[in-house]
FIBA-560109 format. One record per residue (C-alpha): z, x, y negated. Coordinates in steps of 0.2 Angstrom, whole numbers, plus 5000, padded with zeros to 4 digits. Layout:
<nodes>
<node <Z,X,Y>>,
...
</nodes>
This chain:
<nodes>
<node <5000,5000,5000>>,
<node <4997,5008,4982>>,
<node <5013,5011,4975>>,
<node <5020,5006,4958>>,
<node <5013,5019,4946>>,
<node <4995,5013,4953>>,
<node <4998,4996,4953>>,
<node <5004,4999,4934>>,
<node <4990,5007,4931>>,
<node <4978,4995,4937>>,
<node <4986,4980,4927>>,
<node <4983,4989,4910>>,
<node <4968,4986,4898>>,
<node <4962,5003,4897>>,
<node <4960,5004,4916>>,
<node <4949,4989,4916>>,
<node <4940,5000,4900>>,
<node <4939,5015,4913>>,
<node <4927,5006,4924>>,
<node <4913,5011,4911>>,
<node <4921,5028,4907>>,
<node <4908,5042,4914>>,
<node <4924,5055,4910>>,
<node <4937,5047,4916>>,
<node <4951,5059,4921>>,
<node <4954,5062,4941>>,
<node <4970,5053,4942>>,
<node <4963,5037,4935>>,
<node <4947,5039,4947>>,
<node <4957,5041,4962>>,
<node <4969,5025,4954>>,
<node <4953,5015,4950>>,
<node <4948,5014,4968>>,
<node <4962,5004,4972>>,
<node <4963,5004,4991>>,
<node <4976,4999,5002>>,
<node <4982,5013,5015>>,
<node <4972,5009,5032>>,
<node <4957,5000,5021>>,
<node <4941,5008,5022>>,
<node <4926,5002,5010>>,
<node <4908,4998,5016>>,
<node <4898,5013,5012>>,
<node <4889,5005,4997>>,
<node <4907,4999,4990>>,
<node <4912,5016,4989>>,
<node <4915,5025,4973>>,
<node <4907,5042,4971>>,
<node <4917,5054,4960>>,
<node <4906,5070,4963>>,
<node <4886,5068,4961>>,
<node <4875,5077,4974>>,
<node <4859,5084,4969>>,
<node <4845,5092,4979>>,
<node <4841,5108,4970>>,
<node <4832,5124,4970>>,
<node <4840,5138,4975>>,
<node <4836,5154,4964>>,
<node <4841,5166,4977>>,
<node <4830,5162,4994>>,
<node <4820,5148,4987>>,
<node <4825,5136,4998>>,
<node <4833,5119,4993>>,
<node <4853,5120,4993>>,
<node <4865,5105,4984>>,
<node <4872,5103,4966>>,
<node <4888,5095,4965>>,
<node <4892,5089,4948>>,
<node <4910,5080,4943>>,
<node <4911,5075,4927>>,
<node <4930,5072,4919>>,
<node <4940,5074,4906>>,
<node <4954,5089,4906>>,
<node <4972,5084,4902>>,
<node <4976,5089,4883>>,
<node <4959,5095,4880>>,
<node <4942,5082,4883>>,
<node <4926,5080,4892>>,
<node <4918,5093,4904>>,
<node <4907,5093,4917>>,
<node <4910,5106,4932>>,
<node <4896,5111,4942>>,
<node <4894,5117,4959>>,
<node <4879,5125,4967>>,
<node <4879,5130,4986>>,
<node <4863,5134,4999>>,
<node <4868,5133,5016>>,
<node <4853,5145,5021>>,
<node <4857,5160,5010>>,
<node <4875,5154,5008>>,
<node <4873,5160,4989>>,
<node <4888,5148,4978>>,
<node <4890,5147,4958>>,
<node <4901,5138,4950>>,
<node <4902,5137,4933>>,
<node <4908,5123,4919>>,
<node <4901,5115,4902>>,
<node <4908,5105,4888>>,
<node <4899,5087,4888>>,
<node <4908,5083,4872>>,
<node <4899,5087,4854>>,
<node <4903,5102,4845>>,
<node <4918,5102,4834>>,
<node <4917,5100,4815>>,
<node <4926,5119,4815>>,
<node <4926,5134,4824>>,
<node <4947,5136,4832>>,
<node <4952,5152,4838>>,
<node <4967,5153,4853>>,
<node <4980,5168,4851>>,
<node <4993,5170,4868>>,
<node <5007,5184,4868>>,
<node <5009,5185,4887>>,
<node <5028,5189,4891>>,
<node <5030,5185,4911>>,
<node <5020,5181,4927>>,
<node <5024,5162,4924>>,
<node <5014,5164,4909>>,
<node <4996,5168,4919>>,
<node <4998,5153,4927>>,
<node <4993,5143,4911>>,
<node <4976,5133,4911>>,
<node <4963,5141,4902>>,
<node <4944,5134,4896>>,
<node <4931,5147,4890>>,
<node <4916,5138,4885>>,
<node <4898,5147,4886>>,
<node <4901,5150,4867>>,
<node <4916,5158,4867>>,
<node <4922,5175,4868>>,
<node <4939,5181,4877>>,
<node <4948,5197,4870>>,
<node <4960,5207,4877>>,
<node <4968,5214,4862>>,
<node <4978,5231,4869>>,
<node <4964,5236,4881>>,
<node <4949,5231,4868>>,
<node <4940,5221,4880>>,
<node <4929,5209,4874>>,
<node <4920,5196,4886>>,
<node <4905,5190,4875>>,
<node <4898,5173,4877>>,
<node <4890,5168,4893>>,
<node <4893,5157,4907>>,
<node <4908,5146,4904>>,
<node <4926,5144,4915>>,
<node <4939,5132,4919>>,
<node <4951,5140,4926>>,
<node <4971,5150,4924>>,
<node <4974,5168,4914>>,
<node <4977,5175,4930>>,
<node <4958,5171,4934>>,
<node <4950,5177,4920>>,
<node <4959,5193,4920>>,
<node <4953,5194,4940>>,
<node <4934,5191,4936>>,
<node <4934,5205,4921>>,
<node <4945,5218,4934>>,
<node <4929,5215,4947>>,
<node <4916,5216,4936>>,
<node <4924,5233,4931>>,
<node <4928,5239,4948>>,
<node <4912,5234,4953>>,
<node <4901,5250,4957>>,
<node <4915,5263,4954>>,
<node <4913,5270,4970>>,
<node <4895,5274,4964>>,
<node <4899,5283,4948>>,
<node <4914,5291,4953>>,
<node <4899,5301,4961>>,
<node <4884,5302,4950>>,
<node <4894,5299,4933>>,
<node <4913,5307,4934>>,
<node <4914,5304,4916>>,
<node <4909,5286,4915>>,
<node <4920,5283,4929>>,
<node <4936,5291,4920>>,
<node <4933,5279,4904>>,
<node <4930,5263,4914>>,
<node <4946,5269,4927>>,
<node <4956,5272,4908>>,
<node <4954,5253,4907>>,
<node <4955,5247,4927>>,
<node <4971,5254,4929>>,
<node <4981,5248,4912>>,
<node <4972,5228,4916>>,
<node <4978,5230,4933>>,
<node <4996,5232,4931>>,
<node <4995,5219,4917>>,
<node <4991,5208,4933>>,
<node <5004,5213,4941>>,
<node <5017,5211,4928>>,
<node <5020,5229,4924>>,
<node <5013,5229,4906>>,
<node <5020,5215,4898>>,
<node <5018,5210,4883>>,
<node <5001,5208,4879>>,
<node <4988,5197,4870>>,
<node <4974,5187,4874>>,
<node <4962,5179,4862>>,
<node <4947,5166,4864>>,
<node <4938,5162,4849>>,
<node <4924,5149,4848>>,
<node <4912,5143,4836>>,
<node <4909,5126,4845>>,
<node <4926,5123,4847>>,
<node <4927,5119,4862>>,
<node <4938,5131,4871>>,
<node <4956,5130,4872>>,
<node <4970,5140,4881>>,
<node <4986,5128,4888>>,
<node <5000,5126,4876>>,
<node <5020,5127,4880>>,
<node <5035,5116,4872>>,
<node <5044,5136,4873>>,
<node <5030,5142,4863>>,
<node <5038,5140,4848>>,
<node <5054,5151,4853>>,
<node <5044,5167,4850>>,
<node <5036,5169,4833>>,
<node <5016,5172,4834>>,
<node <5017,5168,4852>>,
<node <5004,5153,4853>>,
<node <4993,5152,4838>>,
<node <4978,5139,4837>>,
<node <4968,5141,4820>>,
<node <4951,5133,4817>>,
<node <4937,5138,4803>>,
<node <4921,5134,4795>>,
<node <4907,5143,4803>>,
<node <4895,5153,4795>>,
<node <4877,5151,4796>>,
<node <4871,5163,4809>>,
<node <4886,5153,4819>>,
<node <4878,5135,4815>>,
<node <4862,5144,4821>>,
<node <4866,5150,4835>>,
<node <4871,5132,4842>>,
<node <4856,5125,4835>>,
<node <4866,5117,4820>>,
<node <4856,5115,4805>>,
<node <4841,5126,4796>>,
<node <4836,5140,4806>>,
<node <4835,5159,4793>>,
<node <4817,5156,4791>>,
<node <4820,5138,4786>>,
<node <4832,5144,4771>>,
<node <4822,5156,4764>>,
<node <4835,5168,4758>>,
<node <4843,5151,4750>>,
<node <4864,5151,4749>>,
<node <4874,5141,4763>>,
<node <4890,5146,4758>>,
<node <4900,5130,4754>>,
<node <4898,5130,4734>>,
<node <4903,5115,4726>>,
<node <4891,5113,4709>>,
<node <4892,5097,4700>>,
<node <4874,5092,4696>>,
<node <4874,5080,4681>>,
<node <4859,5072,4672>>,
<node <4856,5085,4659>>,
<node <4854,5098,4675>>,
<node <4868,5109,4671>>,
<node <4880,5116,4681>>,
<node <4902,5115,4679>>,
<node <4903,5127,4665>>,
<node <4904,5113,4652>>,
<node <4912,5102,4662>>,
<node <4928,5098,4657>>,
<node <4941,5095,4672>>,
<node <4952,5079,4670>>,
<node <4968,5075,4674>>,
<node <4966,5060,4687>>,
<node <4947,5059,4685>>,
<node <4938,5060,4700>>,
<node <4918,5072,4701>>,
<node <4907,5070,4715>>,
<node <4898,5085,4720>>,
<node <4886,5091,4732>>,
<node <4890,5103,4745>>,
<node <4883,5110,4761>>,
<node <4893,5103,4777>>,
<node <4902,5114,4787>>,
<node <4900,5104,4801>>,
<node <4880,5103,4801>>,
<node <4875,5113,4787>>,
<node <4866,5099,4780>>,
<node <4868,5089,4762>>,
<node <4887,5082,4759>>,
<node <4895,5078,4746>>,
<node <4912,5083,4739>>,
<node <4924,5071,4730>>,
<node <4937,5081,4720>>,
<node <4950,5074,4710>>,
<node <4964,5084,4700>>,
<node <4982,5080,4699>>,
<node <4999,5085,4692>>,
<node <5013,5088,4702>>,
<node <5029,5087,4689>>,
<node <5039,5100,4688>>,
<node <5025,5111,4699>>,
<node <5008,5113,4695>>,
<node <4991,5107,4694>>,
<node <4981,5104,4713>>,
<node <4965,5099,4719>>,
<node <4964,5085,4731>>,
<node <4948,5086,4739>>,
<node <4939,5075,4753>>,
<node <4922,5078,4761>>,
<node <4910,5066,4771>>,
<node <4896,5071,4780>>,
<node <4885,5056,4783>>,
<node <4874,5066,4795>>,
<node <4888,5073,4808>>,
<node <4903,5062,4801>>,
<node <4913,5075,4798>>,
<node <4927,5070,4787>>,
<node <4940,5084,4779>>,
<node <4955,5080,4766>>,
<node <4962,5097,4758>>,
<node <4973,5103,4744>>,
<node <4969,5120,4734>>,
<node <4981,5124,4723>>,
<node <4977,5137,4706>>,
<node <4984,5149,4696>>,
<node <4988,5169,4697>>,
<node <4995,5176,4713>>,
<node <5013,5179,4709>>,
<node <5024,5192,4711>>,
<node <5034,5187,4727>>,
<node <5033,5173,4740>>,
<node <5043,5158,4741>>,
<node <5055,5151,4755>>,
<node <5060,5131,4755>>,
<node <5073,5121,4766>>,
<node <5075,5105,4765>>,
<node <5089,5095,4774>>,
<node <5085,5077,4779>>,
<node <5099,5067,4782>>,
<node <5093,5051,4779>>,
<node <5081,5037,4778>>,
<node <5078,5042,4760>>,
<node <5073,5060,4761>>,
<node <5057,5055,4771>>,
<node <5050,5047,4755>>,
<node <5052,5064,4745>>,
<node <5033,5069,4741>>,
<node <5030,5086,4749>>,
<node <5016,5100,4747>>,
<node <5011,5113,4760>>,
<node <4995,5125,4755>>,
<node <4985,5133,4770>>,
<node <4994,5149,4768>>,
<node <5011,5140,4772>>,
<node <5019,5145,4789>>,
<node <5031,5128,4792>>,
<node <5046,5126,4806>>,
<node <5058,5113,4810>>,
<node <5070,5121,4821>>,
<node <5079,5107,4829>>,
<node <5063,5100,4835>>,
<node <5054,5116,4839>>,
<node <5039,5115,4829>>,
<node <5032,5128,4821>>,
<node <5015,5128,4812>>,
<node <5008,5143,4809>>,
<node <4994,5144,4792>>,
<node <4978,5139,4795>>,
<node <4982,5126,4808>>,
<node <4983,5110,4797>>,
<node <4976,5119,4780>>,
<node <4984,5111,4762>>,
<node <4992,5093,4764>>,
<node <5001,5083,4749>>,
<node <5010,5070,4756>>,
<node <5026,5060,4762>>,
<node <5038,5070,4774>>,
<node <5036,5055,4783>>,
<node <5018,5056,4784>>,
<node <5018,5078,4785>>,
<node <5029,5073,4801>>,
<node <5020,5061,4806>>,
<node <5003,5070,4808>>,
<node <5012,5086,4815>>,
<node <5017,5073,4831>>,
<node <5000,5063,4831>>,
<node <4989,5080,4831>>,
<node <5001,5089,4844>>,
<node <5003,5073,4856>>,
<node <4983,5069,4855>>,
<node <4981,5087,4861>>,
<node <4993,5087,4875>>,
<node <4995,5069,4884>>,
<node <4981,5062,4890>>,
<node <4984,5045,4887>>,
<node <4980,5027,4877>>,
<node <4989,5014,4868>>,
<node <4998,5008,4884>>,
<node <5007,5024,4885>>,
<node <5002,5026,4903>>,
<node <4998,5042,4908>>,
<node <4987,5050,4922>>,
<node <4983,5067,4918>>,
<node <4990,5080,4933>>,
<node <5000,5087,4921>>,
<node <5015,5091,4932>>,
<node <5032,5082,4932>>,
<node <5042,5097,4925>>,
<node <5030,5099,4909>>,
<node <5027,5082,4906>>,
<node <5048,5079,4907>>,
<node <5050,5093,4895>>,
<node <5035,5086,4882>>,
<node <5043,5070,4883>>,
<node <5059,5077,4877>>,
<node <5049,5087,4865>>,
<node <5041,5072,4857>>,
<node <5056,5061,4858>>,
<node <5065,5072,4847>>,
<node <5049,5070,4835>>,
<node <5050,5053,4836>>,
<node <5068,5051,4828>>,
<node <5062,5063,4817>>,
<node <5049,5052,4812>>,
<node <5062,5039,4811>>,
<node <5075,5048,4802>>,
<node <5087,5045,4815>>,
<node <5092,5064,4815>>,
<node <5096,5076,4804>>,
<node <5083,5089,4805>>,
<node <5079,5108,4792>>,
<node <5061,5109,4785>>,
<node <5057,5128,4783>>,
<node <5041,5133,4774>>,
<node <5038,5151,4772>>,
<node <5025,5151,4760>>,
<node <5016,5170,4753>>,
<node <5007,5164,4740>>,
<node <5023,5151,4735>>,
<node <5009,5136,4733>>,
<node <5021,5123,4743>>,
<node <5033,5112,4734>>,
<node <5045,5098,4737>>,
<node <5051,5084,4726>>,
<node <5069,5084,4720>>,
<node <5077,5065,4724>>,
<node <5097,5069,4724>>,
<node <5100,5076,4709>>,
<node <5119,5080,4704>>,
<node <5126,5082,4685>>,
<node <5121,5100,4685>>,
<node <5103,5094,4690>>,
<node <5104,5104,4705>>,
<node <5098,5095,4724>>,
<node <5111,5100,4735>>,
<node <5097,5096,4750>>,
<node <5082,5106,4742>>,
<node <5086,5127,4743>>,
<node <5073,5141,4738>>,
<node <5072,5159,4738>>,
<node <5058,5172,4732>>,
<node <5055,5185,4743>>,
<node <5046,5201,4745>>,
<node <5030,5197,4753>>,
<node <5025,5210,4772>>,
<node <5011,5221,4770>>,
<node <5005,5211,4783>>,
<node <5005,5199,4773>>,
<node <4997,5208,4759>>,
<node <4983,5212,4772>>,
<node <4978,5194,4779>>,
<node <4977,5186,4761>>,
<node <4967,5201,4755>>,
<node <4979,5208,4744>>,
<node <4981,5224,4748>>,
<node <4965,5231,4740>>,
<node <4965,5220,4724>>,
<node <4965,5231,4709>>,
<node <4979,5218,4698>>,
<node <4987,5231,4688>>,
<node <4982,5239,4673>>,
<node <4984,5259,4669>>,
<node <4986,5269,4654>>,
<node <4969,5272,4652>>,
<node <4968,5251,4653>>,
<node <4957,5253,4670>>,
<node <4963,5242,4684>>,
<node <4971,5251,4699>>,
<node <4976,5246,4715>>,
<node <4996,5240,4715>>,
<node <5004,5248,4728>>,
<node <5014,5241,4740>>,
<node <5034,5252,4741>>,
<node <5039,5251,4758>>,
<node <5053,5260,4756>>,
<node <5069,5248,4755>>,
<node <5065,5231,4767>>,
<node <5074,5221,4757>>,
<node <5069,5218,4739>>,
<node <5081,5223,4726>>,
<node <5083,5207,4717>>,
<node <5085,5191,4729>>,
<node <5082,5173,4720>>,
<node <5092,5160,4730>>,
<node <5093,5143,4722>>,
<node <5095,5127,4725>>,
<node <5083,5114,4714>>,
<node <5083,5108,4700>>,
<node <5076,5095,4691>>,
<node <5067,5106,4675>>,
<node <5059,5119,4688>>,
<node <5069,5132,4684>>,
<node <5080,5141,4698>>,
<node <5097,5150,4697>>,
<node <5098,5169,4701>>,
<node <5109,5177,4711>>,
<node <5109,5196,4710>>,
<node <5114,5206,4727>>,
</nodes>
């Protein structure tokens, strides 16, 4: 008899939408079939999950059998795996391909290894990504795409080095020494003896992914997920948009000009507070016409922002962003805020793109680039944090009913993870919002203001930015400071006290200003 979770299942709307779904995830096919224990179906009732094909086979020339299986990977989407095998020659290929559309950006995955557990994590290289190892410099270019575990990739790239070694250690000593510098180190990285290290897989189609973990965020840069605009040659290359001939040495970088009647560009535009411009731009997406609609607005007690949203017609891509303005200042800026209550989720709050964002008690941590600039609610900044991360990870519908093969363990300890999301949501808890921002372009309002006009639940502090910092927002090479002889020089960067000399810790006040506390 099928058991309870079928029979809940089967009773649900989205099972009866399944019946028309080509990418139905295993677990709902096997559930759809719906087949008591000692029932067998007429052959013509039966429900085939793989599709067999008579093909050619490239080795002997003889006709073998294609097996295609098309289905839908927990927290990731559609794929179709593909299975070749000739029974005369015996030659097998297996290999997988995305059946979903490319992605409106480019993502890149960043994985700190730390234990053998970890190369047990699922991992899916499209044919249009390419797989680093970072310590060993190994690249493994676009080719042939994979659905399969850390532990596997790192297998196929040990073989295909290993393979022939026995032949140069011969003929080519040398060559042998180099590739035998790199087989030995991968090797005990497999087996555990060269941990940590990191793996990258970076994908202009975005359509590779590497399994996330609710520990993830324990470690800081462990597991990193950043997605970006690809260039041209990219959008090329996957047969997006006007090939190099087509443009004709004309500019594709995404340049926003406003284009009014008289034919002149932004230079004599003047730039209103609360006015909104339409402007024409190339899409990221598809590189064809989009337009832009830009609207400035005033934060009090902060600075002016750009709101920006895109629409693409063409590929529907759809983008909201905030860019804020202004010179680089001297020092970053650290923000807590405490929520205690119902009325702290109202306060209106500001993370740029180059903010880095934890809230420890739920284990979140989003690293820059991930969600880019967002003006909002802390309500609705919490809110999209949970709906991105759960739409990633569960493979499930309205009905809340889920499928996926995820096991029981993980799936346990993502529902404790989300559930502790969800009262944060809420406000049922009392949670700390960190944002950790370099270029101190984030901001939160002040509600609880006391009679010195401090917010006893808002606390900041300027900080010394890294010189790893300095390096990722392209600051360490900017000439910003002005000689004797009134030339601009590079500023450098004095590493040689790791705590800055003057700290400013304040709580908020209501004019702006901070209150300094010199160490």
């Amino acid at each position: 008899m099928a058991d309870h979770s079928t029979n809940e299942y089967l009773n649900t709307e989205r099972a009866r939408n399944d019946n028309n779904d080509l990418f139905a995830a295993i677990g709902k096919q096997v559930l759809g079939l719906n087949l008591e224990d000692d029932e067998k179906p007429a052959e013509d009732d039966r429900v085939k999950v793989v599709d067999e094909i008579e093909s050619l086979c490239m080795n002997c020339h003889e006709d073998g059998m294609t097996r295609l299986l098309l289905t839908r990977i927990p927290y990731f989407r559609e794929i179709i795996l593909m299975s070749f095998y000739c029974e005369h020659c015996y030659f097998k290929n297996n290999q997988v391909q995305p059946a979903g559309e490319i992605q409106e950006q480019g993502s890149k995955y960043t994985f700190m290894l730390g234990s053998l557990d970890d190369m047990e994590r699922q991992l899916v290289k499209s044919d249009t990504a390419i797989l680093r190892i970072e310590e060993l410099e190994i690249e493994v270019p676009a080719g042939r795409g994979r659905l399969t575990n850390i532990e596997g990739i790192l297998s196929e790239v040990l073989k295909d080095l290993e393979g022939g070694q026995k032949l140069r250690k011969k003929e080519d000593p040398k060559l042998y020494e180099k590739i035998d510098g790199v087989v030995q180190p991968l090797l005990k990285m497999m087996l555990g003896a060269k941990f940590p290290f990191t793996i990258s897989l970076d994908d202009p189609a975005g359509n590779s992914w590497i399994e996330p973990s609710p520990t993830d965020s324990k470690t800081k840069g462990r597991y990193t997920h950043s997605q970006y605009p690809r260039t041209p040659e990219q959008n090329e290359a996957l047969g997006l948009g006007e090939t190099s001939e087509e443009r004709s040495g004309a500019s594709a970088e995404m340049v926003p000009q406003l284009q009014p009647e008289d034919g002149g560009g932004m230079e004599d535009v003047d730039i209103l507070e609360g006015q909104t411009y339409e402007l024409p731009i190339t899409c990221p997406g598809c590189t064809r016409p989009a337009h832009m609609l830009v609207q400035m607005v005033n934060i009090p007690h902060f600075k002016q922002v750009i709101v920006s949203t895109t629409h693409c017609r063409v590929c529907k891509y759809q983008t909201t962003d905030v860019k804020t303005g202004g010179e680089v200042p001297e020092k970053g800026k650290k923000i807590w805020l405490h929520v205690k209550d119902a009325r702290d989720l109202e306060r209106d709050i500001l993370k740029s793109e180059t903010c880095l964002l934890k809230i420890p008690e739920c284990r979140v941590e989003v690293t820059p680039g991930t969600m880019g600039g967002r003006f909002t609610t802390v309500e609705g900044l919490v809110t999209q944090i949970r709906d991105d991360l759960k739409s990633s990870i569960f493979d499930i519908g309205e009905d809340e009913v889920s499928t996926d093969s995820m096991p029981s363990d993980t799936k346990k300890e993502w529902g404790t993870f989300f559930a502790q999301l969800d009262k944060a949501v809420k406000g049922e808890i009392q949670y700390t919002i960190l944002m950790e921002d370099p270029l101190a372009n984030s901001y939160c309002q002040l509600l609880d203001l006391d009679d010195s006009g401090n917010d006893p639940k808002v606390r900041t502090q300027d900080y010394e930015r890294t010189e790893e910092e300095e390096e990722e927002l392209g600051l360490a090479d900017m000439k910003t400071k002005l000689n004797e002889k009134g030339e601009y020089v590079k500023e450098l960067f004095d590493l040689t006290n790791s705590k800055p000399k003057e700290a400013a810790v304040s709580s908020g006040t209501s004019d702006g200003k901070t209150q300094t506390n010199k160490s």
